[in-house]
N, C-alpha and C positions, 0 to 999 in steps of 0.2 A: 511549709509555705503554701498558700491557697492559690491556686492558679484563675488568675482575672485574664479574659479575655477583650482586649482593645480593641473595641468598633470605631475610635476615631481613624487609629493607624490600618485600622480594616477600610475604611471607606478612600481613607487617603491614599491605598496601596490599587486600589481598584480598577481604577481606569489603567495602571501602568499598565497589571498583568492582562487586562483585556486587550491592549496593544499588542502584549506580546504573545497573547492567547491568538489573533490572527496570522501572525510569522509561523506559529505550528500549522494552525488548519492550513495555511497557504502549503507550507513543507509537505504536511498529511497529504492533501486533495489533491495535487500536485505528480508527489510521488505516487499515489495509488492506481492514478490515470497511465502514468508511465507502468506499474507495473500491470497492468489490466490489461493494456494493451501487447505490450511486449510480451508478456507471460504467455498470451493466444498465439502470438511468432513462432515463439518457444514452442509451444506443445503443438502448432502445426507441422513446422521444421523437422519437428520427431517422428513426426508420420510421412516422411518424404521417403520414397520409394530408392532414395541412392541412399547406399549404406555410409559413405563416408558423410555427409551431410546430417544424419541421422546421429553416428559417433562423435561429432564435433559439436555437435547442439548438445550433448546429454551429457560430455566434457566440460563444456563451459558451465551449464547449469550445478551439474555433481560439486569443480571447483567452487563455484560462488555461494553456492549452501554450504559449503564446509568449512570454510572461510568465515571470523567476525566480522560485522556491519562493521564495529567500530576501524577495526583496520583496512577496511576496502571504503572506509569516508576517508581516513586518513592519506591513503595511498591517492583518490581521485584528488585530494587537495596538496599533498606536499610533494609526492612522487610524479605526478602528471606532467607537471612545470617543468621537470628537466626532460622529458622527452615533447615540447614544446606546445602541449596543449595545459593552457593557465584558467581555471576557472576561480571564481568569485565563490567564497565560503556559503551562502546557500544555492548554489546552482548545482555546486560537488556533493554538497547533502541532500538534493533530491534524487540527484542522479544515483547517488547508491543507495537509496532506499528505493527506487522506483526497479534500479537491476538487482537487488539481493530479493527482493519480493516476489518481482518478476518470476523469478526460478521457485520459489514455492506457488503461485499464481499458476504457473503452468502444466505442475501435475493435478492440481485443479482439473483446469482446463480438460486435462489428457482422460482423465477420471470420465471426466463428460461427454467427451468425445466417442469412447469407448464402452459407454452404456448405450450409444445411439445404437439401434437394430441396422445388422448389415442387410436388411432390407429396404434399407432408407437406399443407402448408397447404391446396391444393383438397381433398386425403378430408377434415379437420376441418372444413371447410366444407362439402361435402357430407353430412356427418353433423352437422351442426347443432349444431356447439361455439359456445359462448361464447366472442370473443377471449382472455379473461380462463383460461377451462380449456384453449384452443387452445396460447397460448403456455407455459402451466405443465403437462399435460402432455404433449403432444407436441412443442413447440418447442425450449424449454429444453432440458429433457433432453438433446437431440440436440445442439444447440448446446455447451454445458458443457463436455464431457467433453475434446473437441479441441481448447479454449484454454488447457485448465489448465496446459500448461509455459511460454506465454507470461505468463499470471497470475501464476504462482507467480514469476517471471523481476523483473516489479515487485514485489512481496511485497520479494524482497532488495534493489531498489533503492533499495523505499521505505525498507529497515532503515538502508543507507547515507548516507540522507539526513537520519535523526534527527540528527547534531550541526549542523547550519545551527539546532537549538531552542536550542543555549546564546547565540545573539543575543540572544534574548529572554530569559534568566535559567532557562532552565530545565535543572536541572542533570542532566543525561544523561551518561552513559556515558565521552564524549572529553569533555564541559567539567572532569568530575570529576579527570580522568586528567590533565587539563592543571594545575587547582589542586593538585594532588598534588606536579605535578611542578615547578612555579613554587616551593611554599614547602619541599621539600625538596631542590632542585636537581638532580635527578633523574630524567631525562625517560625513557631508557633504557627501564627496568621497566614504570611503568606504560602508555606506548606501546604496549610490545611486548605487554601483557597483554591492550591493549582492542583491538589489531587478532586475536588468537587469540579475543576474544569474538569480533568482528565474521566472522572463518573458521568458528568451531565453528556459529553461527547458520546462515551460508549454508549448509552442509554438508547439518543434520538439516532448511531448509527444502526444499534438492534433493530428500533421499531421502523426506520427506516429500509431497513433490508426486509424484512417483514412483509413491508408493502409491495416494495419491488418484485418481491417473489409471487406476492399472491397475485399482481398485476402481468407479471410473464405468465404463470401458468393459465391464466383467463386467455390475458389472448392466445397464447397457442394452443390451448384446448378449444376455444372458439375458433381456429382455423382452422382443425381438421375436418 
């Protein structure tokens, strides 16, 4: 049998999955801001001068990477509600894609931090920085710039990891492409459509981080 491919049921599947193509990036962008952020907590938390603080941070993290996404989406959506916090099927799937990340985001982070020259930190200390202005302007910055290809590297993992939400009912990108393809029996098309979502994404966030990097390393080499 010679395989034809349907550009009508291609055009007429089109606009859905690009609806549902924005429910992912909203998941992705979302979650990644969560984990970017949080992940910096994380890896500054580990460098906190009390040792218990330091074990309970790197406990939490070790648990949550050892742990499946899928069961710690499952757990913030089914298991939560009886201890009386109830979230909405995508709020629980950001929220564990933004804390399972987070904890790979943060040895990032920690990586970065720890290539800074402990030179940085004694002159801010001899000039009498606040930890607070120490780490934001002179840490950071130095830090940053040199993880962003591994950052940006989870950015598209985490993008590949939005359909583990249609467990929970939330209609992303591949659960849509899948009901498409269930009730018109025709899996072909829209398959083929949401893996070119999921390439054209990777693509613009590479050359995206790209720039971002060679735009941090301009300016912090033109501030020194």
């Amino acid at each position: 049998m010679m395989f034809e491919w349907d550009w009508n049921y291609t055009w007429e599947i089109l606009p859905i999955l690009g609806e549902a193509s924005l429910v992912t990036l909203q998941a992705t962008l979302l979650g990644f801001v969560l984990a970017a952020v949080l992940g910096l907590a994380f890896a500054l938390l580990r460098m906190s001068r009390l040792v218990y603080i330091r074990w309970i941070t790197t406990a939490i993290i070790e648990f949550i990477r050892s742990t499946p996404l899928l069961i710690q989406i499952f757990f913030l959506y089914y298991v939560m509600p009886e201890f009386g916090l109830t979230l909405d099927a995508m709020t629980a799937g950001i929220l564990a894609l933004g804390v399972h990340y987070a904890c790979y985001c943060s040895e990032v982070y920690r990586a970065g931090l720890d290539n800074v020259p402990k030179g940085q930190w004694e002159a801010a200390i001899a000039l009498n920085l606040s930890p607070y202005a120490t780490l934001r302007n002179v840490i950071i910055p130095q830090a940053i710039p040199p993880v962003v290809p591994a950052l940006s590297n989870y950015l598209v993992a985490l993008f590949k990891e939005t359909p583990l939400l249609s467990a929970i009912a939330v209609l992303e990108l591949m659960q849509t492409a899948k009901i498409l393809a269930s009730e018109s029996f025709q899996y072909t098309e829209p398959i083929t459509l949401v893996g070119l979502y999921f390439l054209v994404f990777s693509l613009i966030s590479a050359a995206l981080s790209r720039q971002l990097e060679a735009w941090l390393n301009t300016r912090h080499g033109g501030s020194r």
